[in-house]
One Martini backbone bead per residue (centre of mass of N, CA, C, O) as a GRO file, in nm:
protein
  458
    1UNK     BB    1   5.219  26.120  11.390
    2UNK     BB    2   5.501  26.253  11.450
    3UNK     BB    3   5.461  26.147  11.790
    4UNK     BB    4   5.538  25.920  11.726
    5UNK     BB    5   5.778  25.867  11.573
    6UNK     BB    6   6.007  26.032  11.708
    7UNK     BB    7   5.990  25.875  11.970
    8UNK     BB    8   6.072  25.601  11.816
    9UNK     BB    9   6.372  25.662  11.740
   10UNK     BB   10   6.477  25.818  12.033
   11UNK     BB   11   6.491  25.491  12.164
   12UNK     BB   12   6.784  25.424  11.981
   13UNK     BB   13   6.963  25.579  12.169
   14UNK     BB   14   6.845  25.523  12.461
   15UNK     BB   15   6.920  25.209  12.441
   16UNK     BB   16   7.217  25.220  12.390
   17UNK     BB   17   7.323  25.450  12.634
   18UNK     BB   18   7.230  25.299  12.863
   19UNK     BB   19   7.210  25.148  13.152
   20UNK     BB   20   7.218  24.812  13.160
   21UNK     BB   21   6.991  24.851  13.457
   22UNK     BB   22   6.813  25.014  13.248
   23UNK     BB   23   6.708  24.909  12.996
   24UNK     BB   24   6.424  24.760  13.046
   25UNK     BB   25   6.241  24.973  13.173
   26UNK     BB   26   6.326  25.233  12.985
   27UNK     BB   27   6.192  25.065  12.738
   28UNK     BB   28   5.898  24.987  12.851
   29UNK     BB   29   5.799  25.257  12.928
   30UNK     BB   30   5.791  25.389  12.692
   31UNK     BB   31   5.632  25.181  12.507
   32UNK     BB   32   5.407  25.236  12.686
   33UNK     BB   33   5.372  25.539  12.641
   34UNK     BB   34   5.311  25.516  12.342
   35UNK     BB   35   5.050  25.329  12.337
   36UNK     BB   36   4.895  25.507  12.518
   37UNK     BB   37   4.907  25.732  12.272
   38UNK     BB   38   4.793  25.618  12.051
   39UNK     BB   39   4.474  25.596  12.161
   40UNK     BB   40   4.364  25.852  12.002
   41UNK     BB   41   4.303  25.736  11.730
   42UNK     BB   42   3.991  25.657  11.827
   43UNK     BB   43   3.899  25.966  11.785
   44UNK     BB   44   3.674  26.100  11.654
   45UNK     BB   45   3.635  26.239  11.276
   46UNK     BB   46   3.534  26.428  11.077
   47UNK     BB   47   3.749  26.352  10.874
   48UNK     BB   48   3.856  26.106  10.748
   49UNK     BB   49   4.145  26.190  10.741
   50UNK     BB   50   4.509  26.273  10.884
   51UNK     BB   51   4.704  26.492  10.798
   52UNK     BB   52   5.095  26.534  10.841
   53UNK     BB   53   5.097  26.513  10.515
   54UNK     BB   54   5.153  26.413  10.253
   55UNK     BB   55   5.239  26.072  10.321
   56UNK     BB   56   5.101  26.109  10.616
   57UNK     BB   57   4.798  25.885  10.765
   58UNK     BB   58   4.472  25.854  10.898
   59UNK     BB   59   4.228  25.605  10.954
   60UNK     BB   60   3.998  25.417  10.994
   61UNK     BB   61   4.145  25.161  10.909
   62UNK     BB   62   4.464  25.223  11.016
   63UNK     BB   63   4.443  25.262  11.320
   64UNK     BB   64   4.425  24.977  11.450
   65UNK     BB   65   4.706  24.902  11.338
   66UNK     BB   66   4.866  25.087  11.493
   67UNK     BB   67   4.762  25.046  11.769
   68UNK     BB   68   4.881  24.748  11.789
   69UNK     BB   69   5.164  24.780  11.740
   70UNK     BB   70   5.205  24.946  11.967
   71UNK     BB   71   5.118  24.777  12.214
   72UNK     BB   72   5.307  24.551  12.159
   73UNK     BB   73   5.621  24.632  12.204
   74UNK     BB   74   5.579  24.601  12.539
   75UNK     BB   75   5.537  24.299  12.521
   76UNK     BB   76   5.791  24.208  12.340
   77UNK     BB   77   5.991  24.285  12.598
   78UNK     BB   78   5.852  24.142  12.836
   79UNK     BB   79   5.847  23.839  12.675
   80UNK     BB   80   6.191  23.843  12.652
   81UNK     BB   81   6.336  23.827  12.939
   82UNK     BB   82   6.397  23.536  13.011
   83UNK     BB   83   6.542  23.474  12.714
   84UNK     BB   84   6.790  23.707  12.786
   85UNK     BB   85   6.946  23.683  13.059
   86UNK     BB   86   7.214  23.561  12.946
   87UNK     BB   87   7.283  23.757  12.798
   88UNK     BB   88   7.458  24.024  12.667
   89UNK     BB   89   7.411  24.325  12.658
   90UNK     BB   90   7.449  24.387  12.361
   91UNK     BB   91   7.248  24.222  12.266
   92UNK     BB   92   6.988  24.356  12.469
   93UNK     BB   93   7.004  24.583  12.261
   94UNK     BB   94   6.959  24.463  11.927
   95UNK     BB   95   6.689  24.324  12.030
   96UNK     BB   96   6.512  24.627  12.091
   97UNK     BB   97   6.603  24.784  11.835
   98UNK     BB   98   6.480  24.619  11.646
   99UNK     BB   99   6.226  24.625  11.733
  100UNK     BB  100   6.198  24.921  11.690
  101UNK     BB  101   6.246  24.925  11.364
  102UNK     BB  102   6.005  24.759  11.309
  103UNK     BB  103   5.763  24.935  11.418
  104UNK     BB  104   5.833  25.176  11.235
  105UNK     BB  105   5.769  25.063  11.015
  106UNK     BB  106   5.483  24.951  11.084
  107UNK     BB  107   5.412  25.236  11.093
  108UNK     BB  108   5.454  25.344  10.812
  109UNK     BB  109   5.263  25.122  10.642
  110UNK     BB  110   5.004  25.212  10.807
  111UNK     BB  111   5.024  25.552  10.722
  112UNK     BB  112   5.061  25.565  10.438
  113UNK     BB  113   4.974  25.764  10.093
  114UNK     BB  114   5.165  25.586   9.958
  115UNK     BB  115   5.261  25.321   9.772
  116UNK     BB  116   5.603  25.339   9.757
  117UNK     BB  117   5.618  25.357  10.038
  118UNK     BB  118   5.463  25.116  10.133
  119UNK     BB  119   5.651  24.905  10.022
  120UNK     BB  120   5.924  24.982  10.172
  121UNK     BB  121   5.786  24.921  10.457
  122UNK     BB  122   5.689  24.629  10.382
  123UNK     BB  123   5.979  24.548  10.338
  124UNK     BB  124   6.155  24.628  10.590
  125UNK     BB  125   6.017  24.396  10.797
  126UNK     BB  126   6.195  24.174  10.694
  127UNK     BB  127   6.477  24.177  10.840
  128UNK     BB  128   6.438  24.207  11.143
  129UNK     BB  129   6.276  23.959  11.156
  130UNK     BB  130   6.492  23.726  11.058
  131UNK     BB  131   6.691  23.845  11.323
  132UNK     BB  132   6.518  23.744  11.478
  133UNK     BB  133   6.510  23.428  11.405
  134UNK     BB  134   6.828  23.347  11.322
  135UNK     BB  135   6.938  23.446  11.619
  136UNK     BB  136   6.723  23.370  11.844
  137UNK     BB  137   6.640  23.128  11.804
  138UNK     BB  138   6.632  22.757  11.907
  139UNK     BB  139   6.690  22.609  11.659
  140UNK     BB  140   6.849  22.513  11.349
  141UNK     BB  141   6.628  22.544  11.158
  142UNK     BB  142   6.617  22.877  11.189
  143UNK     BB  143   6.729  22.921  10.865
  144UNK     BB  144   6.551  22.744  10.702
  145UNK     BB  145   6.289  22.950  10.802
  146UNK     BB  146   6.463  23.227  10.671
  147UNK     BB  147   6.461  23.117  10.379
  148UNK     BB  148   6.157  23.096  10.347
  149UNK     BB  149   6.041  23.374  10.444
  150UNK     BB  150   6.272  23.520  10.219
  151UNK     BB  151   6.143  23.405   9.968
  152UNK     BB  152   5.842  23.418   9.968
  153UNK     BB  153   5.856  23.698   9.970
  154UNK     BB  154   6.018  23.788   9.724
  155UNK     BB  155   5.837  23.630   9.489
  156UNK     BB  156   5.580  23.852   9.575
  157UNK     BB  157   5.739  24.149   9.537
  158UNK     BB  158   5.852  24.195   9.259
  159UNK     BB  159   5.586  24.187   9.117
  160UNK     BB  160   5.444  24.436   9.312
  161UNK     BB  161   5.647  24.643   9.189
  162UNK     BB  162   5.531  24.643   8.891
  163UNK     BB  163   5.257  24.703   8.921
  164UNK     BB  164   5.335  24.985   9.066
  165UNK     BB  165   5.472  25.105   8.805
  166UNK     BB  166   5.276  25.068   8.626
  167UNK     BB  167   5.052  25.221   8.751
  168UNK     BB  168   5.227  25.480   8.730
  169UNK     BB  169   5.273  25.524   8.424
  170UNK     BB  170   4.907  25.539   8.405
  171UNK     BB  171   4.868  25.780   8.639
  172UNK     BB  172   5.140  25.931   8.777
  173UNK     BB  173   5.025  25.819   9.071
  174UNK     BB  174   5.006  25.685   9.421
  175UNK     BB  175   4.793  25.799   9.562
  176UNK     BB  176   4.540  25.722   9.709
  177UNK     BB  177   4.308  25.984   9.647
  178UNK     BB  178   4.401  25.983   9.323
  179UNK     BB  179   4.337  25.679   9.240
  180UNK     BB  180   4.020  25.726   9.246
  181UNK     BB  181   3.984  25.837   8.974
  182UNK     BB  182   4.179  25.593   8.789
  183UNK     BB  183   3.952  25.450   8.721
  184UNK     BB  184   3.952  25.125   8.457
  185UNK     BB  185   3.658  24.974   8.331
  186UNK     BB  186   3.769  24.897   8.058
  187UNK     BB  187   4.082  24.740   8.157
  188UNK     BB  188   3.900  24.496   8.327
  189UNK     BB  189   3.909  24.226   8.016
  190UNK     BB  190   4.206  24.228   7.984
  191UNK     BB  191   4.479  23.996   8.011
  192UNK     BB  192   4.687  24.203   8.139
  193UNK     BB  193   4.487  24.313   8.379
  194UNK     BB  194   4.495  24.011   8.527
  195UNK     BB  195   4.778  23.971   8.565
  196UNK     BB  196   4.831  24.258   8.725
  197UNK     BB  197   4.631  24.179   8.961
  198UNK     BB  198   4.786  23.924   9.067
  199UNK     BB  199   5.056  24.033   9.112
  200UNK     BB  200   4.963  24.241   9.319
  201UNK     BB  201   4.808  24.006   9.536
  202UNK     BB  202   5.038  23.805   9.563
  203UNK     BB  203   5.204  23.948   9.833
  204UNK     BB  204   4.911  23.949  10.013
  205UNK     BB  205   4.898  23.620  10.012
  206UNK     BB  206   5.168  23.545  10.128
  207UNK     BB  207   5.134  23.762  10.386
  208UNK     BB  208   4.861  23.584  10.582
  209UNK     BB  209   4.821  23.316  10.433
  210UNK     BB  210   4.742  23.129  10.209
  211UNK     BB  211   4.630  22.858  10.102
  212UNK     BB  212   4.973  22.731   9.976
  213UNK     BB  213   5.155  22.952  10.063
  214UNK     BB  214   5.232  22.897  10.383
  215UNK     BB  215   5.499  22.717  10.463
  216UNK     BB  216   5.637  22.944  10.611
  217UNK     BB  217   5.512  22.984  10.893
  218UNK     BB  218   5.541  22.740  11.061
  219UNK     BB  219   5.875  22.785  11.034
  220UNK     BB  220   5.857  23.027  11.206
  221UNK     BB  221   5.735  23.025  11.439
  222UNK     BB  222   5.873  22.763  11.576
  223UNK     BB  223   6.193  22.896  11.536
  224UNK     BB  224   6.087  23.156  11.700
  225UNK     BB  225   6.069  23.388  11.940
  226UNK     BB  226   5.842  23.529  12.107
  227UNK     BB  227   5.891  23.822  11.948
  228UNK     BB  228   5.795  23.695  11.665
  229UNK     BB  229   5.547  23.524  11.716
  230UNK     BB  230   5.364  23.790  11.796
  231UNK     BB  231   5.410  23.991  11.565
  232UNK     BB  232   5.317  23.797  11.337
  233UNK     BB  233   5.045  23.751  11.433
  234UNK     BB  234   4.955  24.046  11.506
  235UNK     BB  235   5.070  24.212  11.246
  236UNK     BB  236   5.227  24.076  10.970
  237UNK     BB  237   4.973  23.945  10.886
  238UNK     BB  238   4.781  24.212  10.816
  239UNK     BB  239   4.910  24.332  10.615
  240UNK     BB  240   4.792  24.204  10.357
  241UNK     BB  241   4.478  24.282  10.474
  242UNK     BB  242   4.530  24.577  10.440
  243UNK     BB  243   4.675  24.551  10.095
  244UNK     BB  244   4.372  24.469  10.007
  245UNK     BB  245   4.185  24.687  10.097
  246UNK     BB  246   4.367  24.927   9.964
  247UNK     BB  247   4.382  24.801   9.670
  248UNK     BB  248   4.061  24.756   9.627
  249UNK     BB  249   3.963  25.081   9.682
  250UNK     BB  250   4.185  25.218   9.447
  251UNK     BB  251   4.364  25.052   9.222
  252UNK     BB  252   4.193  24.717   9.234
  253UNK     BB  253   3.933  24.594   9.172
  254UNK     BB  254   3.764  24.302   9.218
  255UNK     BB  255   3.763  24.031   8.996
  256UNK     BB  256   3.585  23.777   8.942
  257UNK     BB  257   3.811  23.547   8.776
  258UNK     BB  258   4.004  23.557   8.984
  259UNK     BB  259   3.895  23.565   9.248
  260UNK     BB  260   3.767  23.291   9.302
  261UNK     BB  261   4.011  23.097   9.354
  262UNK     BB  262   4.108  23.259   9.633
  263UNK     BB  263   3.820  23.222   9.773
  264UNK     BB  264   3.818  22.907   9.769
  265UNK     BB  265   4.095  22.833   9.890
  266UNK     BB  266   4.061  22.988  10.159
  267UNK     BB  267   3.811  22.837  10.237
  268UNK     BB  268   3.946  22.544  10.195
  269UNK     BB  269   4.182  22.634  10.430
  270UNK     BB  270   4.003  22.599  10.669
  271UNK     BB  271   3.955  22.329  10.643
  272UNK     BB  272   4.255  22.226  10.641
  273UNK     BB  273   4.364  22.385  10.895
  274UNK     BB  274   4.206  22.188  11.089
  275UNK     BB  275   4.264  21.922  11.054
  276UNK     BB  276   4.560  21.966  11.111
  277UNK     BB  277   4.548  22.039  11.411
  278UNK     BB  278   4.433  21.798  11.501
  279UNK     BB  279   4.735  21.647  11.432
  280UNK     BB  280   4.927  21.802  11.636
  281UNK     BB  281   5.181  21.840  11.871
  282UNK     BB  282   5.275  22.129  11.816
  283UNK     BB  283   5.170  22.392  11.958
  284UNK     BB  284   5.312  22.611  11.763
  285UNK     BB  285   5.177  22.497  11.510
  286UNK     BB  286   4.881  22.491  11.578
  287UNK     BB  287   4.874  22.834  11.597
  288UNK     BB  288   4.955  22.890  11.345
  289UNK     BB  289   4.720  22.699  11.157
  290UNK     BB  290   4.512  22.863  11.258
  291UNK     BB  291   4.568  23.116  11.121
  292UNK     BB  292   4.517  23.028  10.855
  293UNK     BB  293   4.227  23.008  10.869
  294UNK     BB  294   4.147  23.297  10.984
  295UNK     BB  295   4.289  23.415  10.696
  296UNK     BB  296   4.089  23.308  10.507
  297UNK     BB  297   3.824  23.463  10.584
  298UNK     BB  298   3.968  23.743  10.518
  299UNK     BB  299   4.021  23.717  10.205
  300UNK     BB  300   3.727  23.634  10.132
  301UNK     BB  301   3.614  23.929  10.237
  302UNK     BB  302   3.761  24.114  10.059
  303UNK     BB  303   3.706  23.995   9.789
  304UNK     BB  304   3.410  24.121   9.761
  305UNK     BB  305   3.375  24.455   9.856
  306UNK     BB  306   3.207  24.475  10.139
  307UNK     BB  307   3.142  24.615  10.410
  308UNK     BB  308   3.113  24.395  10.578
  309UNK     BB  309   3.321  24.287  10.531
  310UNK     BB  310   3.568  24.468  10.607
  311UNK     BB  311   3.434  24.517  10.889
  312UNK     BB  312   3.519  24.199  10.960
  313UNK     BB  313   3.823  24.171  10.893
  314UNK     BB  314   3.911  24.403  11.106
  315UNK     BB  315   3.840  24.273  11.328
  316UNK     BB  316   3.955  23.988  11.321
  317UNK     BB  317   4.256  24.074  11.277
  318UNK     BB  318   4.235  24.228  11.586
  319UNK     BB  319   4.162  23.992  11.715
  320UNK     BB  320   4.365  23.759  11.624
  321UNK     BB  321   4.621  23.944  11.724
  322UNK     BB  322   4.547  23.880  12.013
  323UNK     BB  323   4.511  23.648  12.070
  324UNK     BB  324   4.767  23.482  11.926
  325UNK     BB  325   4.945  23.623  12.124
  326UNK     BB  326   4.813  23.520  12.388
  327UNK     BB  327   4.901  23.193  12.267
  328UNK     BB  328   5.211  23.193  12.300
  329UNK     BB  329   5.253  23.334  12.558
  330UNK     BB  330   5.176  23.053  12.679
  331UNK     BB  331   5.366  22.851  12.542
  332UNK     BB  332   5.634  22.997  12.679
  333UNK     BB  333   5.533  22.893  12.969
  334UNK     BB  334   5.563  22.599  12.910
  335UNK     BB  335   5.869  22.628  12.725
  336UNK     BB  336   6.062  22.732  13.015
  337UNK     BB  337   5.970  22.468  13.185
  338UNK     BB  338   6.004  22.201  12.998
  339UNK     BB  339   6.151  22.254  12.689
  340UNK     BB  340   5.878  22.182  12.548
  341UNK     BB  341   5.603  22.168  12.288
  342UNK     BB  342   5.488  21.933  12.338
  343UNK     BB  343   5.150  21.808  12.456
  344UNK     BB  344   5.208  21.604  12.625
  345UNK     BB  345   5.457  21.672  12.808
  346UNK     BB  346   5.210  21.934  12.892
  347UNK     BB  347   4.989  21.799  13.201
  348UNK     BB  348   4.801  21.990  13.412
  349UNK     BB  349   4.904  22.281  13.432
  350UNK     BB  350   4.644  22.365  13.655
  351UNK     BB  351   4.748  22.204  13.902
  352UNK     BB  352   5.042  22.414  13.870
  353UNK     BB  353   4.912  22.678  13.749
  354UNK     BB  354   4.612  22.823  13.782
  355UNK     BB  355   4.604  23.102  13.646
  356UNK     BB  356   4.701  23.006  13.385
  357UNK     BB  357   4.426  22.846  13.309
  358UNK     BB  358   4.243  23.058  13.292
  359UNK     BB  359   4.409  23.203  13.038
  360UNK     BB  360   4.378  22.956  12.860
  361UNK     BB  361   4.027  22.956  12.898
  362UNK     BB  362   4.032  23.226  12.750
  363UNK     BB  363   4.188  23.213  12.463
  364UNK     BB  364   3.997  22.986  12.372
  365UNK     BB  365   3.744  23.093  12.345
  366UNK     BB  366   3.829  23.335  12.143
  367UNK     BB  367   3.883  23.148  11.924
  368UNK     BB  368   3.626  23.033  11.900
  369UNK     BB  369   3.423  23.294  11.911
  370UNK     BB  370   3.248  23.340  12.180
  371UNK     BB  371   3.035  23.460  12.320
  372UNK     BB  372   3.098  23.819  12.323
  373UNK     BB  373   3.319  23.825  12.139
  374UNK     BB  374   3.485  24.016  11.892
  375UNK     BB  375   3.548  23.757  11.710
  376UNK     BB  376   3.228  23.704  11.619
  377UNK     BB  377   3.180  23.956  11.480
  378UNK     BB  378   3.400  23.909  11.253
  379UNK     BB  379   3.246  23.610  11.180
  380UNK     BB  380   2.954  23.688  11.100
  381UNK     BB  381   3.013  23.949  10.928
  382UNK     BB  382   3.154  23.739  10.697
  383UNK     BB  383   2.949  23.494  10.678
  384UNK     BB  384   2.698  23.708  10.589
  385UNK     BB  385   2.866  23.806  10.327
  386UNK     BB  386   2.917  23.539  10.192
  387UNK     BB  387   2.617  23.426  10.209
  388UNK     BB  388   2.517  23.661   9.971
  389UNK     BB  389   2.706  23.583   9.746
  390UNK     BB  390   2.678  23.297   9.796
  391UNK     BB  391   2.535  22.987   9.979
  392UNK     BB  392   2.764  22.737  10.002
  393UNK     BB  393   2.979  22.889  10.186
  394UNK     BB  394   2.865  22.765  10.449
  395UNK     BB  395   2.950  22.540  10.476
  396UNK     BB  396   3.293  22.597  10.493
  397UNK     BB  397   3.196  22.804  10.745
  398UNK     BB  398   3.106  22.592  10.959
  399UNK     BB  399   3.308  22.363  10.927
  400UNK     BB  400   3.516  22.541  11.036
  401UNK     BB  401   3.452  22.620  11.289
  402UNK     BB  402   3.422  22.350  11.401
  403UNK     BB  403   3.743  22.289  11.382
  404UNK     BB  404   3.789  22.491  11.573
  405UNK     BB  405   3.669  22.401  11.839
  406UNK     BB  406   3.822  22.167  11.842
  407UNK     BB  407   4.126  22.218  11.828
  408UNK     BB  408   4.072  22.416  12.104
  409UNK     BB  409   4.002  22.185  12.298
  410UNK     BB  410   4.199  22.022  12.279
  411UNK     BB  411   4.442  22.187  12.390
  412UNK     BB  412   4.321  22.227  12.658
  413UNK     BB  413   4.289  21.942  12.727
  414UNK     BB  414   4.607  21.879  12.703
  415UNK     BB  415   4.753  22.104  12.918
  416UNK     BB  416   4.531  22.095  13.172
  417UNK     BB  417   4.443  21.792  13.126
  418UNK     BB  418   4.559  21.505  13.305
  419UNK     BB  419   4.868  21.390  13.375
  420UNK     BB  420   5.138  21.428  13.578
  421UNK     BB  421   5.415  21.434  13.518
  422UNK     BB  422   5.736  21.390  13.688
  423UNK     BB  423   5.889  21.661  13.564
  424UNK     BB  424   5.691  21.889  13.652
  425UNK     BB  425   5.662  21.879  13.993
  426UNK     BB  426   5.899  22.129  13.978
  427UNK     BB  427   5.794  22.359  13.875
  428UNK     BB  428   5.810  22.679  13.847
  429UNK     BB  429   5.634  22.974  13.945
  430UNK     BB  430   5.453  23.229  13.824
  431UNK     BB  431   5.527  23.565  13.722
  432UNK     BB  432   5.365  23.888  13.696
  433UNK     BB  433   5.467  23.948  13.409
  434UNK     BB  434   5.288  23.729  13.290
  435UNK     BB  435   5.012  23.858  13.373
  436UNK     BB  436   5.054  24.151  13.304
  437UNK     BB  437   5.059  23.987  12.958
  438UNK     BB  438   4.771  23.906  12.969
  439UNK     BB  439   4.621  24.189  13.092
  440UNK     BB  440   4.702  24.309  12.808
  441UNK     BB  441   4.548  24.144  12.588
  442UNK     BB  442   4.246  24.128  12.740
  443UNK     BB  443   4.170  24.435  12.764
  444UNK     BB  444   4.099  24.495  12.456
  445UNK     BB  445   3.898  24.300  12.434
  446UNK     BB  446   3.707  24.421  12.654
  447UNK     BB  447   3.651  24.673  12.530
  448UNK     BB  448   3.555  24.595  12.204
  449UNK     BB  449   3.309  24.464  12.297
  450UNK     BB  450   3.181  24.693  12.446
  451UNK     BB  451   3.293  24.916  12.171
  452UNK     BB  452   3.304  24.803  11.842
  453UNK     BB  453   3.331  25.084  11.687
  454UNK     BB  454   3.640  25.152  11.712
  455UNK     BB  455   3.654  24.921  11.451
  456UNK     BB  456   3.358  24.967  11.271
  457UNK     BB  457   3.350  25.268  11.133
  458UNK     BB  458   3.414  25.261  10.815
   0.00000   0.00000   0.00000
């Protein structure tokens, strides 16, 4: 655990101290080196845990999202190198900084085995992120976007502070491994612990976003740089499905009767975030809102309770983290040539831009959840595990599936083909760097297919 958290401390101050002409590749190659180094965490181990020491672990739960963080950190600094071009050396260095200490929270998030621990390192996260979207952002709104994404977090995390001090003075202990001793079934019918049930869990329902608890999202990626909506797609809101599974695992089994209406709420968040996405003009903002459909799922999953759910819930995070992350990329070099983000705007772009054209209809595939992608069985195994729950959850997880598949459709058809309007076909050509990072993108996807095993086996 060790050999990842201190290579990347060590980078805050390569990073300051490096020569100008060298911040790029040496950020690049390290953060690299890292990712390729955490890689190893896939390897099967025979005990459960492995303790770094007393307060940081891996399992099986926590290794995907520890890699996935681990991989991004090197496509978001490849991914913002023309946004930043013009900027002066001291930004681009506090620019890969945040970058980098926000990484470390999300490696600590995702690995410590202590409840105050893990919230300090969740709560850490969102600072980074902030002055990514309301420094870097490309409109004014973005201060509106880093408002509503600072309250909406604090609004749930106060809460969850609470809940979890509460816990600590009744069971003595916050470690994972102890709290599995200290649950008390017979005081989960009374109405003071559905109260504290719901205030635990009302903090990881904001950041996945649950539908209603959204509406910082949509307004978050679409005013953030592009190396903030990579984050936030693909890993800051893991944190909460993540939250979610380590709490009801420990310290909180789902009550039945709270559990319900959150249950309904995102699977019919499912189906009207399908509707709303067909109704978007703003590209960034249709992929925020598929968002939402997909982590509705993953919600539905977790607080069923059962292996098959929440195997279903960690594949499904991992792949819509890769797919939504190459999908903003994607939107980012069509508004680097357009400057507007608007679907009418950018038509036609495979005839101007060919091998584009290939990973929109690859990242397009993934997310409607194609067999034989990974999204699929992730997508599989929520519904089949809803549907032994429920019998008529098919019906909304069905309506859902069909609305994603129309609104990834309209997008790509409204993107690669059509009319081209005629101040696009001077757009400048695609460049190395961009196909590189979707071929980081897409690699990782095209392993878990041949491999599923290395995120399922719970």
């Amino acid at each position: 655990m060790l050999k990842m958290i201190i290579p990347m401390i060590l980078l805050l101050p390569t990073v300051a101290l490096c020569k100008p002409k060298q911040l790029w590749p040496t950020a690049l190659t390290h953060s690299l080196w890292i990712a390729l180094l955490s890689l190893q965490w896939f390897k099967p181990l025979m005990e459960l845990t492995t303790f770094s020491n007393y307060y940081l672990g891996v399992d099986k739960i926590s290794a995907p999202f520890l890699i996935l963080s681990c991989w991004l950190t090197p496509m978001m600094i490849m991914a913002s190198q023309n946004n930043l071009m013009m900027e002066p050396i001291s930004r681009k260095r506090t620019f890969i900084f945040i970058v980098i200490l926000l990484q470390i929270s999300l490696i600590l998030a995702f690995s410590t085995t202590e409840l105050i621990l893990f919230f300090i390192a969740f709560e850490s996260t969102l600072l980074p992120t902030l002055v990514i979207i309301t420094r870097w952002g490309g409109q004014m709104e973005r201060l509106n976007a880093g408002t509503y994404f600072l309250f909406y977090t604090l609004v749930g995390s106060l809460p969850l502070l609470v809940a979890l001090l509460t816990a600590e003075s009744h069971n003595g202990t916050m470690s994972f491994q102890m709290l599995q001793l200290f649950n008390s079934p017979e005081a989960t019918h009374s109405t003071a612990y559905t109260m504290w049930w719901i205030t635990l869990f009302i903090a990881f329902m904001i950041k996945m976003p649950l539908y209603g608890l959204h509406l910082w999202l949509p307004k978050a990626h679409v005013e953030a740089p592009i190396a903030g909506s990579m984050i936030l797609a693909a890993v800051l809101l893991k944190l909460g499905g993540y939250g979610i599974i380590r709490m009801s695992m420990t310290l909180a089994p789902p009550l039945k009767m709270p559990s319900y209406p959150f249950m309904m709420l995102a699977l019919w968040g499912v189906i009207m975030t399908g509707f709303v996405c067909l109704r978007q003009t703003d590209l960034k903002s249709l992929i925020a809102y598929s968002s939402v459909g997909h982590m509705g799922l993953v919600i539905a999953a977790t607080l069923t309770r059962t292996e098959w759910a929440c195997t279903g819930a960690i594949t499904l995070m991992i792949a819509h983290g890769l797919t939504s992350s190459m999908l903003f990329c994607l939107a980012n070099t069509n508004y680097e040539r357009t400057n507007s983000r608007t679907l009418l705007l950018a038509r036609n772009m495979q005839l101007l831009l060919p091998l584009m054209g290939l990973w929109w209809l690859s990242a397009s595939l993934t997310n409607m959840a194609l067999p034989p992608t990974i999204n699929l069985m992730g997508e599989l195994a929520i519904i089949v595990s809803l549907f032994n729950w429920s019998n008529t959850t098919i019906l909304m997880t069905g309506l859902g599936t069909l609305t994603t598949a129309i609104y990834t459709l309209y997008m790509l058809i409204t993107t690669q083909w059509g009319e081209t309007p005629s101040y696009t076909k001077t757009i400048p050509p695609t460049h190395t760097r961009e196909h590189l990072l979707m071929t980081l993108h897409i690699l990782p996807m095209m392993l878990l297919m041949m491999k599923p095993e290395l995120i399922q086996s719970i």
